[in-house]
N, C-alpha and C positions, 0 to 999 in steps of 0.2 A: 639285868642292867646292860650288860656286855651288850647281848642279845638287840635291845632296840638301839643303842646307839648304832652297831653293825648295821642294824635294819634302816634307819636312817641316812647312813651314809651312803651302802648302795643304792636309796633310793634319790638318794640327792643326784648321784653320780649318773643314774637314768635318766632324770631330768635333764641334767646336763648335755650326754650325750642328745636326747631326742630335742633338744634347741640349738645343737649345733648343726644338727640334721637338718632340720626345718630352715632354719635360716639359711644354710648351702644351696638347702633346696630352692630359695624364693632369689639369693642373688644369682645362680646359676643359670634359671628361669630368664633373670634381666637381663643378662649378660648375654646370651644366646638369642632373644627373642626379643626385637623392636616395637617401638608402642606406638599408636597411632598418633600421637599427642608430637605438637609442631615444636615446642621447647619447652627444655628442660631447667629448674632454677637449681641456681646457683645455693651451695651453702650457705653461704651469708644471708638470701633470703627466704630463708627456709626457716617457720617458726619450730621451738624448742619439740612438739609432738610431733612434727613433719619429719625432723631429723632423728629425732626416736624410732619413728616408724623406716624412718630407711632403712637404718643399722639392718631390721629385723627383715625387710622386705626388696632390699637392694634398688638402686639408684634407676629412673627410666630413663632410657636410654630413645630417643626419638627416630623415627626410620632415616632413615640416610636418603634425603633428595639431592637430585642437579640441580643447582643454583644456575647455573649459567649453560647455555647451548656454546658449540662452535661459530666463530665469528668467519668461516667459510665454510664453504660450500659439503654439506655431509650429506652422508644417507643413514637413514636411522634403520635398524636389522635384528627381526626376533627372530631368535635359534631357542627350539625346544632340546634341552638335555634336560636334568632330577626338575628343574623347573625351567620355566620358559625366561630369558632373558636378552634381556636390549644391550644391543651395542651400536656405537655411532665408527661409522667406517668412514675416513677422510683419506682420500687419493692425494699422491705427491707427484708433482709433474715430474717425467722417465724415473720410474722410481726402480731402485735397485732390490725390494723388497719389501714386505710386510712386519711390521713389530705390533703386537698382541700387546696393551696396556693393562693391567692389574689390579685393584684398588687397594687399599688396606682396611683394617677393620674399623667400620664407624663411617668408612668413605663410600665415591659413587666414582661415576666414569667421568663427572665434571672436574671431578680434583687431579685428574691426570693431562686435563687438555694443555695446562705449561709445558709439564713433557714430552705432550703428542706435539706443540710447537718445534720443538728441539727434534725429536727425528724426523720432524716433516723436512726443517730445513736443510738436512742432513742426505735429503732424498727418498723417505722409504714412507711406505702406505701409513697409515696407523687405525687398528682398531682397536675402541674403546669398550669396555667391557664393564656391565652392571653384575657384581654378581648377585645370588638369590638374596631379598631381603632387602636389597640396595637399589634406588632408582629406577628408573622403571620397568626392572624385574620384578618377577613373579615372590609375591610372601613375606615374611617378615624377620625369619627364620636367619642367623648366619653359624655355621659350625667350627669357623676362625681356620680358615683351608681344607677341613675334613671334604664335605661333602661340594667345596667349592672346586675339587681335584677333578670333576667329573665336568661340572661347565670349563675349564681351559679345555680340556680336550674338546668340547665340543664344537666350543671357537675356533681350536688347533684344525679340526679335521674341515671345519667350513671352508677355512681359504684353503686347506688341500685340496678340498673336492671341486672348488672355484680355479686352480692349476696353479695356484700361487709355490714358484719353488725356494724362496728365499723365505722362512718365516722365524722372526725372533723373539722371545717372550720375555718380556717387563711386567717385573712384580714388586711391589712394594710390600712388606711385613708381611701379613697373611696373604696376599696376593702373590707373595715370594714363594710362601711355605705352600702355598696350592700347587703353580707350577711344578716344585719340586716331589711334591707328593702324588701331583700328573701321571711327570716322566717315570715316578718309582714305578707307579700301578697299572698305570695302561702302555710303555715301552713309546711314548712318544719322541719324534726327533728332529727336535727345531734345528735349526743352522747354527744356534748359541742363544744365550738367556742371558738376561742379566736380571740380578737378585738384589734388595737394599734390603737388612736389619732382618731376616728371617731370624724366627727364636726356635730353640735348643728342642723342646719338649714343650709339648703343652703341660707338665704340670710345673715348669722353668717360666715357661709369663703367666702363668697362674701367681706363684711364690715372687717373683717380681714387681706385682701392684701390691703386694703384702710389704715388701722392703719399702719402697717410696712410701706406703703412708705410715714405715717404722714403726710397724706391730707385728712381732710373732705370726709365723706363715703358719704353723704345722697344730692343730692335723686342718684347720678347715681350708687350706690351697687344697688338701690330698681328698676334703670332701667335695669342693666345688670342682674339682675334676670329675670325680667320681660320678655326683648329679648329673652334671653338665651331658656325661656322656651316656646314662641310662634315659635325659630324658629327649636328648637327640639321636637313641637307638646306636650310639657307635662308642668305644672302648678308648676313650680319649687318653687314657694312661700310656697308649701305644700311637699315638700322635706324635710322630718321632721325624722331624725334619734331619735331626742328626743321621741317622739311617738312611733317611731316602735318599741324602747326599751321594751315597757310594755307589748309587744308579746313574748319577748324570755322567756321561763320557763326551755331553760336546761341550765344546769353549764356553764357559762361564766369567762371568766378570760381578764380585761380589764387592758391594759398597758399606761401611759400615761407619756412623757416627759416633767419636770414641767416648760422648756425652751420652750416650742412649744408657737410660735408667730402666726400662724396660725390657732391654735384649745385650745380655752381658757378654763383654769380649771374650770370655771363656766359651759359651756358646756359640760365637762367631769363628773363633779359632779350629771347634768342632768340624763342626760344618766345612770349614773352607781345606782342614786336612782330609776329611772322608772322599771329597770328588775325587776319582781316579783319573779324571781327564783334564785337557788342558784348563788356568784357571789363572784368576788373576783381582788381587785383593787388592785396592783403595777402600783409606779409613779419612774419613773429613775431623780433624780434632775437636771442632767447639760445637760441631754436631750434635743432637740428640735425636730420640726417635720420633722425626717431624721430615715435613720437605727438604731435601736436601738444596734445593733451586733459593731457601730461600738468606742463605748464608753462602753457600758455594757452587754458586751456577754457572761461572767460567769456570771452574775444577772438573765443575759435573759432565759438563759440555764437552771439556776435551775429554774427560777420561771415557765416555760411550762413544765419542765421533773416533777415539783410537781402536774401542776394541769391534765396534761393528764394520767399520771401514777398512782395514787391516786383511 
C-alpha cells in the first residue's frame, strides 16, 4: 500500500516537474523570439481557451517595427555584425560629436528619434540603431543585450572607421545592458555613455515580471532563464550587467525611475557602485520603466546637455 501511494506521488511529482519544463520552455520561446503576426490581443479579449492556452504557451509577442521615419533629412545604413542591421544616421549642423542610440526590449530605432531630437539640438550626429529582431534588421530573434553586445560594437567601430572622435552611447534598458556588456567584452572606449533602467541580472527581470503579476517567482523565473539560455546557445544565468559595470572607466551618467516595477533600486544601486570611473546618478521619482521624455523632459534635457557638454 505504502509502495503505490510512494509510486504515485513521485509520479505525480514527474509530471509536475516535466509541465513546468515545457511550459518555460514554450514562454522562453516567446519571450526571445518575435512572431510574424502585426497585433497582439489584449486579455480582456481573449476567449477563456485562448487564455488557457497562453498560460501553457506564453504570450506573442509581434516584431517590433518603425512606425515613424525621421522628419529630416537621414541616411539610412546596413552594417553587417552576428546579423545584419539598419541604422538611420541624422547629421547636426558643426556637430561636437556622435551619440550611438539604443532601443530597449520590444522597441525599434523609431522609439528613440524624441531623443535623437534632444541631442541633435544639443549639437552632436545621432545614430539610430535597429538591433537584431527589431525594425529593419535582420531576424526575429532578441537575447535582451546578450548577443546584442556585438551589434553596439559594430555601430561603435563604424563611426571609428568613418574618423568620428567624439562618440557617446545611449541605451535604454536592454540597450543600456548591451552597451555595458559591449564595453565588458570587447574593451571598447566611447568618450562617455549614458545608461537609463539597466537590470541587475537576467534572472533579476526574469523574478521581476513574476512580482508584478504577484505570483511566486521560483523555481519557473530560474527555468525560463535556464530555457531561454539553451535555446539561444548562451548561459544567461551569467548575464550579469552588475559585473560588467566594474569595466566601464569612462564618465557615465545613469538615469533611474524610482516607480520602475521591473528594475529594482537595489539593482540600480549595484550597478552604479561597481563603475570604478567617474559617474553620476539621477533618479526621476514618479518614473517607471517607460520614456523618461514623457513625464520629465526638461529634467531629462538638462540632466544629458550637463553631462555631455561639461
Amino acid at each position: 500500500m505504502i509502495r503505490k501511494v510512494l509510486k504515485r506521488i513521485l509520479f505525480s511529482v514527474f509530471i509536475l516537474f516535466l509541465t513546468m519544463n515545457c511550459v518555460a520552455w514554450f514562454h522562453a520561446s516567446t519571450f526571445t523570439h518575435f512572431s510574424s503576426s502585426s497585433s497582439v490581443k489584449t486579455p480582456e479579449r481573449l476567449s477563456f481557451g485562448q487564455k488557457l492556452m497562453t498560460i501553457f504557451t506564453g504570450i506573442d509577442n509581434p516584431r517590433p517595427e518603425n512606425s515613424v521615419k525621421p522628419d529630416r533629412p537621414f541616411q539610412t545604413i546596413k552594417l553587417k555584425s552576428n546579423k545584419e542591421i539598419e541604422c538611420w544616421y541624422i547629421g547636426a549642423e558643426s556637430p561636437g560629436g556622435t551619440i550611438i542610440l539604443f532601443h530597449g526590449y520590444g522597441g525599434d530605432k523609431s522609439s528613440m528619434l524624441d531623443k535623437a531630437e534632444v541631442f541633435l539640438s544639443l549639437g552632436y550626429n545621432t545614430l539610430l540603431v535597429d538591433f537584431m529582431g527589431s525594425g529593419g534588421s535582420e531576424g526575429n530573434q532578441t537575447t535582451i543585450g546578450y548577443y546584442e553586445a556585438e551589434e553596439v560594437k559594430t555601430a561603435f567601430d563604424y563611426l571609428k572607421e568613418k574618423g568620428e572622435k567624439k562618440i557617446v552611447l545611449f541605451g535604454t534598458s536592454m540597450g543600456a545592458v548591451a552597451i555595458m556588456k559591449a564595453i565588458n567584452d570587447y574593451t571598447l572606449e566611447p568618450a562617455s555613455i549614458i545608461i537609463e533602467c539597466p537590470f541587475g541580472t537576467m534572472l533579476e527581470t526574469v523574478e521581476a515580471r513574476f512580482e508584478i503579476l504577484k505570483i511566486p517567482s521560483f523555481p519557473m523565473a530560474e527555468l525560463l532563464v535556464f530555457w531561454g539560455g539553451v535555446q539561444n546557445d548562451f548561459n544567461a544565468f551569467k548575464h550579469n550587467p552588475v559585473e560588467y559595470a566594474k569595466a566601464i572607466t569612462c564618465p557615465v551618467l545613469l538615469l533611474y525611475g524610482e516607480m520602475d516595477h521591473k528594475v529594482s533600486w537595489e539593482e540600480t544601486d549595484k550597478i552604479f557602485n561597481n563603475i570604478p570611473g567617474a559617474k553620476t546618478l539621477r533618479k526621476y521619482p514618479l518614473a517607471g520603466h517607460e520614456n523618461y521624455l514623457n513625464r520629465y523632459r526638461a529634467e531629462w534635457q538638462k540632466d544629458v546637455e550637463e553631462f555631455i557638454c561639461k
